[in-house]
C-alpha positions as a Markdown table, in Angstrom:
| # | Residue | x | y | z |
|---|---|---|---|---|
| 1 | Unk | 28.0 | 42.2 | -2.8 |
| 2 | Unk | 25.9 | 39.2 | -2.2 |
| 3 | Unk | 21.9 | 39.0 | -3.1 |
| 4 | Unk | 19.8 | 39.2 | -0.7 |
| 5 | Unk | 18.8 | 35.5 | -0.3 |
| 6 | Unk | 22.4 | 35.0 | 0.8 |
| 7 | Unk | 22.3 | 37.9 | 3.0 |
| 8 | Unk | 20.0 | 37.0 | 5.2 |
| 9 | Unk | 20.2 | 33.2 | 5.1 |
| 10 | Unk | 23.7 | 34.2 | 6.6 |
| 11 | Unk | 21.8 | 36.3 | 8.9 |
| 12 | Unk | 19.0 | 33.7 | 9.8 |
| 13 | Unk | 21.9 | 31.4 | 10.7 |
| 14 | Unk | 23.8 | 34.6 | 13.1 |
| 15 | Unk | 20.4 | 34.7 | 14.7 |
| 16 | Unk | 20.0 | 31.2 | 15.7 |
| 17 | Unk | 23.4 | 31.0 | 17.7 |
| 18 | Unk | 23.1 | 34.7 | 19.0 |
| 19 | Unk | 19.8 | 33.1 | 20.8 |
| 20 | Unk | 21.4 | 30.1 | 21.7 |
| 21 | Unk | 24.4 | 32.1 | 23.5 |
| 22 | Unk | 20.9 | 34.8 | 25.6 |
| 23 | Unk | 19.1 | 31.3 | 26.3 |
| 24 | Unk | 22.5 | 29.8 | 27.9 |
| 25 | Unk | 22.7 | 33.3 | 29.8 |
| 26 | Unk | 19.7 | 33.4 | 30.7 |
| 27 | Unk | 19.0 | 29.8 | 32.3 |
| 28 | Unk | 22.7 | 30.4 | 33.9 |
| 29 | Unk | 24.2 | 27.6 | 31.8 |
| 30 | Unk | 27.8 | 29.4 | 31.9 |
| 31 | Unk | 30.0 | 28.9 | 34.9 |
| 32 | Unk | 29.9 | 32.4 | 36.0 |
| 33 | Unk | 26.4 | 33.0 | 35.7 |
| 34 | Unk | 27.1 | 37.0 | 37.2 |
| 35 | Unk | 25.4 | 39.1 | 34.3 |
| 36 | Unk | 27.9 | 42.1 | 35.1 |
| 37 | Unk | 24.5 | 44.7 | 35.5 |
| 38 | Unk | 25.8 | 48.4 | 35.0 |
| 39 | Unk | 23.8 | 51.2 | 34.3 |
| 40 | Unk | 24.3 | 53.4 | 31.1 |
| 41 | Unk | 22.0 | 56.6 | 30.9 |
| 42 | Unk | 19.7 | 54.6 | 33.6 |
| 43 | Unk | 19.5 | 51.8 | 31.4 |
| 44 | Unk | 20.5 | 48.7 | 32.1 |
| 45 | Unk | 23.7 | 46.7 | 29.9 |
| 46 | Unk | 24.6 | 42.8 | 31.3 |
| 47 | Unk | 27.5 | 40.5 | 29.7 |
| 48 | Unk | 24.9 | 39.0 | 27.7 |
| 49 | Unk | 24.4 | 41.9 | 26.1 |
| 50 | Unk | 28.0 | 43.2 | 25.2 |
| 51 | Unk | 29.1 | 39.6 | 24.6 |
| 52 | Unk | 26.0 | 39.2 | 21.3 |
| 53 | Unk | 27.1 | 42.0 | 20.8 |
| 54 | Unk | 30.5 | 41.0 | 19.9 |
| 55 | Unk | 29.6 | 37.7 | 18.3 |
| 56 | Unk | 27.1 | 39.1 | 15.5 |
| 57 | Unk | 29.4 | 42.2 | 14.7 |
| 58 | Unk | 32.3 | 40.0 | 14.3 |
| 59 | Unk | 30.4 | 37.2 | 12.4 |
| 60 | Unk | 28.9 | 39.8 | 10.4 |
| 61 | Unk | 32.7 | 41.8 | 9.1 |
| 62 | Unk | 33.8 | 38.3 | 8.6 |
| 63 | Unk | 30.5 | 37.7 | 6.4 |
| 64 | Unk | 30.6 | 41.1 | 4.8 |
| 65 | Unk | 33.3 | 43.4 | 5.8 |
| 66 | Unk | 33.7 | 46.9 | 6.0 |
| 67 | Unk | 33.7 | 48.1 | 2.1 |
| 68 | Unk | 29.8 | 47.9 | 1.3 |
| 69 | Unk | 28.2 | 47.7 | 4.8 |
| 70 | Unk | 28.5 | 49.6 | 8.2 |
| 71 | Unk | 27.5 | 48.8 | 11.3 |
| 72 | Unk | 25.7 | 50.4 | 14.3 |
| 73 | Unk | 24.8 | 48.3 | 17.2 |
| 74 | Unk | 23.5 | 49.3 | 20.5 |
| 75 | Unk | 26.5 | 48.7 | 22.8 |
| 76 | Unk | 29.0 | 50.4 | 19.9 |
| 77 | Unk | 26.9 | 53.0 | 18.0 |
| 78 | Unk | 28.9 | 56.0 | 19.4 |
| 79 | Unk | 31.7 | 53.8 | 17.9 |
| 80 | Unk | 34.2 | 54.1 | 14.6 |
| 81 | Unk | 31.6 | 51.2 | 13.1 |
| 82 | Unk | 28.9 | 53.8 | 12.6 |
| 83 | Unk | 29.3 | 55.3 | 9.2 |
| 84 | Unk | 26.0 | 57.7 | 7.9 |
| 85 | Unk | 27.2 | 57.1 | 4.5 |
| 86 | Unk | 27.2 | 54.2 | 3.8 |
| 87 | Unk | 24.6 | 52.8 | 1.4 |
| 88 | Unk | 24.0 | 49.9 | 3.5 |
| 89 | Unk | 23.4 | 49.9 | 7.3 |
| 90 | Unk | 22.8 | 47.1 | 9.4 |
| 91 | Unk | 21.1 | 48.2 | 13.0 |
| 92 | Unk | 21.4 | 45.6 | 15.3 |
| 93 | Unk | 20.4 | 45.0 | 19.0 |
| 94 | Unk | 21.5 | 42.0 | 20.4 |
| 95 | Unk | 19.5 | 42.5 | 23.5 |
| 96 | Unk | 15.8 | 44.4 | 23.1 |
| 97 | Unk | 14.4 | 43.7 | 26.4 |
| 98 | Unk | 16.8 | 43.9 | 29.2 |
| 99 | Unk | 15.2 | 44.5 | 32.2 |
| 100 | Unk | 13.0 | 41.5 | 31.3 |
| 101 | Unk | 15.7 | 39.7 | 30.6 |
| 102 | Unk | 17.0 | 40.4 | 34.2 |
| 103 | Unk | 13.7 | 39.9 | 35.8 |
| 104 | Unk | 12.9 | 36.6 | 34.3 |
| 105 | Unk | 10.0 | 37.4 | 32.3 |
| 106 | Unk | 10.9 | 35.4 | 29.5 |
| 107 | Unk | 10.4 | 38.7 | 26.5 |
| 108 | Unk | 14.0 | 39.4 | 24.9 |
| 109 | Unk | 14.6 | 39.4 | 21.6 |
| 110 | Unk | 17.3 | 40.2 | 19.1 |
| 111 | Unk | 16.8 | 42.6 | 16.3 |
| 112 | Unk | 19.1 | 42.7 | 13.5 |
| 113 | Unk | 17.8 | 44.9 | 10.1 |
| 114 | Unk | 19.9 | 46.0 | 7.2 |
| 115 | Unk | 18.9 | 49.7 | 5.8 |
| 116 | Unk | 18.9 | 51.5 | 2.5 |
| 117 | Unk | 17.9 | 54.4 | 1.6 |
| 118 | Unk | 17.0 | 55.0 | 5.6 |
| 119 | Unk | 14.4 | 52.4 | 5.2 |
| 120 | Unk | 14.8 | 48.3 | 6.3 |
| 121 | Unk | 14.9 | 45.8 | 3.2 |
| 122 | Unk | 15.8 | 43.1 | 5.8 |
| 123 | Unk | 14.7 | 41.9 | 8.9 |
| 124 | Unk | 15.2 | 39.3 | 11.6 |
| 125 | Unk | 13.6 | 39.1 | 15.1 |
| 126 | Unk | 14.9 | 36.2 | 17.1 |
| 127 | Unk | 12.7 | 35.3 | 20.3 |
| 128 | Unk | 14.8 | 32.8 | 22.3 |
| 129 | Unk | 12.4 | 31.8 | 25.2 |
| 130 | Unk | 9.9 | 30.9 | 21.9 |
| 131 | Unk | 12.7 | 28.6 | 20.1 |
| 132 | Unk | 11.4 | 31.2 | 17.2 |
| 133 | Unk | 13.0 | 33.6 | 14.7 |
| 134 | Unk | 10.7 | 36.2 | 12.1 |
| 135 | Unk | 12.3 | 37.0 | 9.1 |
| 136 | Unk | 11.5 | 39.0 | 6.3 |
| 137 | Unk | 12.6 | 40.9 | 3.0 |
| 138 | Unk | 11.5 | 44.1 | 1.2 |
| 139 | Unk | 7.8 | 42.8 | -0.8 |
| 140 | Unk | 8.8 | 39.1 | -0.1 |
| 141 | Unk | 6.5 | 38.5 | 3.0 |
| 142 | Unk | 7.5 | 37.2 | 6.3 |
| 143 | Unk | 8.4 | 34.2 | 7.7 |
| 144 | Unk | 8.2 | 32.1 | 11.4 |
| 145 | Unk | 11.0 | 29.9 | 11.5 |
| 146 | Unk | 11.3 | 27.3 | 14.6 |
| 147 | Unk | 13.6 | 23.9 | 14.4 |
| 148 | Unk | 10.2 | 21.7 | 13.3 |
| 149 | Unk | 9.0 | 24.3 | 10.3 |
| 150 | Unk | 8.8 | 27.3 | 8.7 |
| 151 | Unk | 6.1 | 28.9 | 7.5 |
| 152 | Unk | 4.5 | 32.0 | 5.9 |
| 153 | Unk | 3.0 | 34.9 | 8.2 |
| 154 | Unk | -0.2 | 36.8 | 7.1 |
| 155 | Unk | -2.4 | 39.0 | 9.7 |
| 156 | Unk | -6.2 | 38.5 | 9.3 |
| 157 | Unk | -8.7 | 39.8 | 11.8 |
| 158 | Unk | -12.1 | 41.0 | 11.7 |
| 159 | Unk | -12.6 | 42.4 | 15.2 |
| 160 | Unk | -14.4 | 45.4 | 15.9 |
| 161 | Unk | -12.2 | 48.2 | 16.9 |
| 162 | Unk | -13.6 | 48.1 | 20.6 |
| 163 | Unk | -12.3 | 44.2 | 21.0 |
| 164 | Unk | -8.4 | 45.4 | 19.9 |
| 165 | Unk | -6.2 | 44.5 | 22.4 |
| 166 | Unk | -3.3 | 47.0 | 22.9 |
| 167 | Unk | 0.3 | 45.0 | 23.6 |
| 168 | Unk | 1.7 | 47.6 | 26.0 |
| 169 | Unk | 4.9 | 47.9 | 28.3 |
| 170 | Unk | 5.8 | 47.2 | 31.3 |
| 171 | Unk | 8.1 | 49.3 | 32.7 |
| 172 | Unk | 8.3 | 52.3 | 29.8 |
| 173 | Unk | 5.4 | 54.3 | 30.6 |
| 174 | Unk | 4.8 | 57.9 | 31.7 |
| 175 | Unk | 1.8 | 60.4 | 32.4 |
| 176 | Unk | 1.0 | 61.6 | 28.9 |
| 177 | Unk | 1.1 | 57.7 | 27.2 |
| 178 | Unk | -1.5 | 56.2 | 30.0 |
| 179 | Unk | -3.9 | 58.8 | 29.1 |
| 180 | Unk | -3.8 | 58.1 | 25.5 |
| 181 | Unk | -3.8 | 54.5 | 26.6 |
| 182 | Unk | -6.7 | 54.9 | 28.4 |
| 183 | Unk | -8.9 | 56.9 | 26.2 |
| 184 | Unk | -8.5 | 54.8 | 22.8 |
| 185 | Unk | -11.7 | 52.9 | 22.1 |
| 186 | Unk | -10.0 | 49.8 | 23.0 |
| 187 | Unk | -9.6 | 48.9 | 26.5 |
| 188 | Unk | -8.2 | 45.3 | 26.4 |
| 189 | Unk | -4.3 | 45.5 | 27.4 |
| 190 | Unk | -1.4 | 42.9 | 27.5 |
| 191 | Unk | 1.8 | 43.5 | 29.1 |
| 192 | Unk | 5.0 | 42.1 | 26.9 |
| 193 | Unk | 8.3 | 43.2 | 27.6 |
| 194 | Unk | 10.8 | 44.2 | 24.5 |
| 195 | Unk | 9.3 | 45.5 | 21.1 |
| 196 | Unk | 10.2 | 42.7 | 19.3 |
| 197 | Unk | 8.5 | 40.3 | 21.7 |
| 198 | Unk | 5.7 | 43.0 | 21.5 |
| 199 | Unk | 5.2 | 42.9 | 17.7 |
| 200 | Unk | 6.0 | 38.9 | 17.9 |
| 201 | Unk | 2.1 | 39.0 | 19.9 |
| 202 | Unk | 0.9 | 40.9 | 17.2 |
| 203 | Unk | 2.5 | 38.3 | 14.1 |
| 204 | Unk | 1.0 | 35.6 | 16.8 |
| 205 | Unk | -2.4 | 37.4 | 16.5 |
| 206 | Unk | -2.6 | 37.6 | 20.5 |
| 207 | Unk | -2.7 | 41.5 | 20.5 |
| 208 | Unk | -3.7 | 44.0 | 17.8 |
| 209 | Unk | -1.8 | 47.2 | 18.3 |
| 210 | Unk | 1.4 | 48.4 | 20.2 |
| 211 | Unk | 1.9 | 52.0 | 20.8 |
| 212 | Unk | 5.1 | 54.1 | 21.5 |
| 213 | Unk | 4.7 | 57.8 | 22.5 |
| 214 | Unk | 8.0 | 59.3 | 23.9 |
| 215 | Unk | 8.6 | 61.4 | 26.7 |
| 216 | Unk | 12.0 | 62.1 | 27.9 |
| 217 | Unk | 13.5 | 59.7 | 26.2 |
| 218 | Unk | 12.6 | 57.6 | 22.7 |
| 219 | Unk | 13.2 | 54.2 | 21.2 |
| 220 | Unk | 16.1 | 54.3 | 19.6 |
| 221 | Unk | 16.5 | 52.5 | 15.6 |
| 222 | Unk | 17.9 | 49.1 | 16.7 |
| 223 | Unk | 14.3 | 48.6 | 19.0 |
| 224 | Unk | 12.3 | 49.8 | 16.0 |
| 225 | Unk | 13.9 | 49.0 | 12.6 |
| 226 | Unk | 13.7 | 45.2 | 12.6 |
| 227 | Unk | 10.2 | 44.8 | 14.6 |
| 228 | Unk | 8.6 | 47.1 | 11.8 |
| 229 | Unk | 9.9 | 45.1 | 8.8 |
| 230 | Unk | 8.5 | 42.0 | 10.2 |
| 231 | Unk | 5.3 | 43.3 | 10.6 |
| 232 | Unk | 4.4 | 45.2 | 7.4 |
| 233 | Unk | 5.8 | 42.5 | 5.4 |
| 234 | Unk | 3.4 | 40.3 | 7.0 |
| 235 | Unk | 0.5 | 42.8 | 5.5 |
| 236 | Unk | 0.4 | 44.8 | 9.6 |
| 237 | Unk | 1.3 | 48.8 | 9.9 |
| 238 | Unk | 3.8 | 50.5 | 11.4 |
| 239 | Unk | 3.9 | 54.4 | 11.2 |
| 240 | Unk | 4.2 | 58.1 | 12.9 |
| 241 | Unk | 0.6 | 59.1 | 14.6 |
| 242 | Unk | 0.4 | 61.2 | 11.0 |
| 243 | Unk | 0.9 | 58.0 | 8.8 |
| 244 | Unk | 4.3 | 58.8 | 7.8 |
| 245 | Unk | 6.6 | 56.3 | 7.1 |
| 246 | Unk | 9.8 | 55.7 | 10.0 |
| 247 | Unk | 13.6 | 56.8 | 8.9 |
| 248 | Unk | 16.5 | 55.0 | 9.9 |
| 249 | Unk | 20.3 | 56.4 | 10.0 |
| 250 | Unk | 19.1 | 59.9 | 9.9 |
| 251 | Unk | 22.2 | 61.2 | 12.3 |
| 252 | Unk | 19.3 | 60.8 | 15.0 |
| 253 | Unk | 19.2 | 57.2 | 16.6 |
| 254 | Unk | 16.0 | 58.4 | 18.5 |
| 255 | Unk | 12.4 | 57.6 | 16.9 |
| 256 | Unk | 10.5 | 60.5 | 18.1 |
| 257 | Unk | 7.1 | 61.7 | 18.6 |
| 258 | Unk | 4.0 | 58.9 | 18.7 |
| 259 | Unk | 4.0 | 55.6 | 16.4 |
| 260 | Unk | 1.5 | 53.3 | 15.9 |
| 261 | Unk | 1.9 | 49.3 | 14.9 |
| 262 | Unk | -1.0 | 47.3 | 13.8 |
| 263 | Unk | -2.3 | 44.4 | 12.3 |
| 264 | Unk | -3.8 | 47.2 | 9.8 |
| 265 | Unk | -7.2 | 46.8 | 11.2 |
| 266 | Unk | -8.0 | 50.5 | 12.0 |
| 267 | Unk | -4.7 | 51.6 | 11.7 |
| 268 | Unk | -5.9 | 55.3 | 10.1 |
| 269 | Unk | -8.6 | 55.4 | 12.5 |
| 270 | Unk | -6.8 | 54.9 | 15.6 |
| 271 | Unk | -3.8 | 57.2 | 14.7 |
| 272 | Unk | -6.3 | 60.4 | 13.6 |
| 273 | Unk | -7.7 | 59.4 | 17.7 |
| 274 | Unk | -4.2 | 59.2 | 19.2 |
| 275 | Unk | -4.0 | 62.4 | 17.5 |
| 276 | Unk | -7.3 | 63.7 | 18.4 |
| 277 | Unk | -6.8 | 62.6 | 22.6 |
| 278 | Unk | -3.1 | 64.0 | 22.6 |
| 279 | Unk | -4.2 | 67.3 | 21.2 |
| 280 | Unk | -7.4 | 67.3 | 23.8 |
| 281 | Unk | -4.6 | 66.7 | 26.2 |
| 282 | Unk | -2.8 | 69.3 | 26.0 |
| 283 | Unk | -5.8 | 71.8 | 25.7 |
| 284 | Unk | -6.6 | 71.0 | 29.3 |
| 285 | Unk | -3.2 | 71.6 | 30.2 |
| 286 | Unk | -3.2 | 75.4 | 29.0 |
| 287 | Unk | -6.2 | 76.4 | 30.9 |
């Protein structure tokens, strides 16, 4: 097997074109520029998203094959490629963000993270509309690349925890999450579609905290795994409401319950008050 270096140099490299092909999507730089919407489990899947898809998997076997690594993507998870015991698994979403990427907003990413041990020892975030990937390995620190430069990423802040700004989203929300949302000391909010974009703000020190809470449904690994590697290499936080670390490849692709990302300012404190609201919550539900 290759060292790590290698690994995600090839994977740095995947990242770059897998942008360049969303960007052309996106703008409509393709002759057909249809996106092919369909719906899975009210979800949205477009060409662009099955066609990055395609190209990272493919470059990927080619890079790596079959014998040491598996595979589990978003559009082929369910998939022959999905292999629980393997020792390395790389969770990939070619397309975190959809529905902004069909509306326009400009927040898509790509997430591709390699697992061990049900854990990410590799991560890169590509944001396209920035021009920027975020990469990072296991206690080697994190990294903004962009065609000028690249250059470390370290979070500092010193804000009181009433001038936090929570990075929130747009279209994922339901009754129980605003009421958390609204009860946390801090009030200031930022819309950002796709987690990656999301924890992107927080790298780019433009929001503080991003909170997930499900409800019907949950994120799934590939929105999760790389975004969290990124930012706790880059000295942030990313945990369950009770400060346990996240699993990956657990025969259960959805992340559950509430989880918390920071730039580690607070980060105890506000999950033992996410805790504290949720639980006051649902005490005036029973009576």
């Amino acid at each position: 097997m290759k060292d790590l270096a290698e690994i995600l140099a090839i994977a740095r490299e995947v990242s770059w074109k897998a942008a360049d092909i969303l960007h052309s999507y996106y703008h409509g730089k393709f002759p057909d520029t249809d996106l092919q919407v369909q719906y899975k489990q009210n979800e949205p899947v477009t060409i662009a998203d099955v066609t990055v898809s395609q190209y990272i998997l493919q470059r990927f076997q080619a890079a790596f094959g079959d014998e040491d690594f598996a595979y589990i993507s978003e559009e082929t998870y369910q998939s022959q490629l999905h292999q629980r015991n393997s020792q390395l698994i790389w969770i990939i979403d070619p397309l975190d963000g959809t529905r902004d990427f069909i509306d326009k907003t400009g927040d898509y990413a790509i997430h591709i993270a390699l697992i061990q041990d049900h854990r990410p020892i590799l991560a890169v975030v590509a944001v396209p509309e920035l021009e920027t990937i975020y990469y990072a390995t296991k206690d080697n620190g994190t990294f903004k690349e962009t065609p000028k430069a690249t250059e470390p990423v370290r979070l500092l802040t010193a804000k009181p925890i009433e001038d936090l700004t929570l990075v929130v989203s747009r279209s994922h929300r339901h009754e129980r999450l605003n009421y958390l949302l609204q009860n946390l000391p801090c009030k200031n909010q930022k819309a950002v579609g796709s987690v990656g974009c999301k924890i992107a703000t927080i790298l780019e020190q433009k929001a503080d905290i991003y909170i997930s809470l499900s409800g019907k449904s949950a994120p799934k690994d590939w929105d999760i795994a790389a975004p969290e590697l990124i930012l706790t290499e880059a000295g942030g936080n990313f945990t369950h409401f009770d400060g346990s670390p996240l699993q990956y490849n657990t025969g259960d692709i959805n992340q559950w319950g509430g989880l918390l990302a920071s730039n580690s300012n607070y980060h105890q404190v506000l999950c033992q008050e996410a805790q504290r609201i949720l639980s006051e919550l649902d005490s005036f539900k029973k009576v």
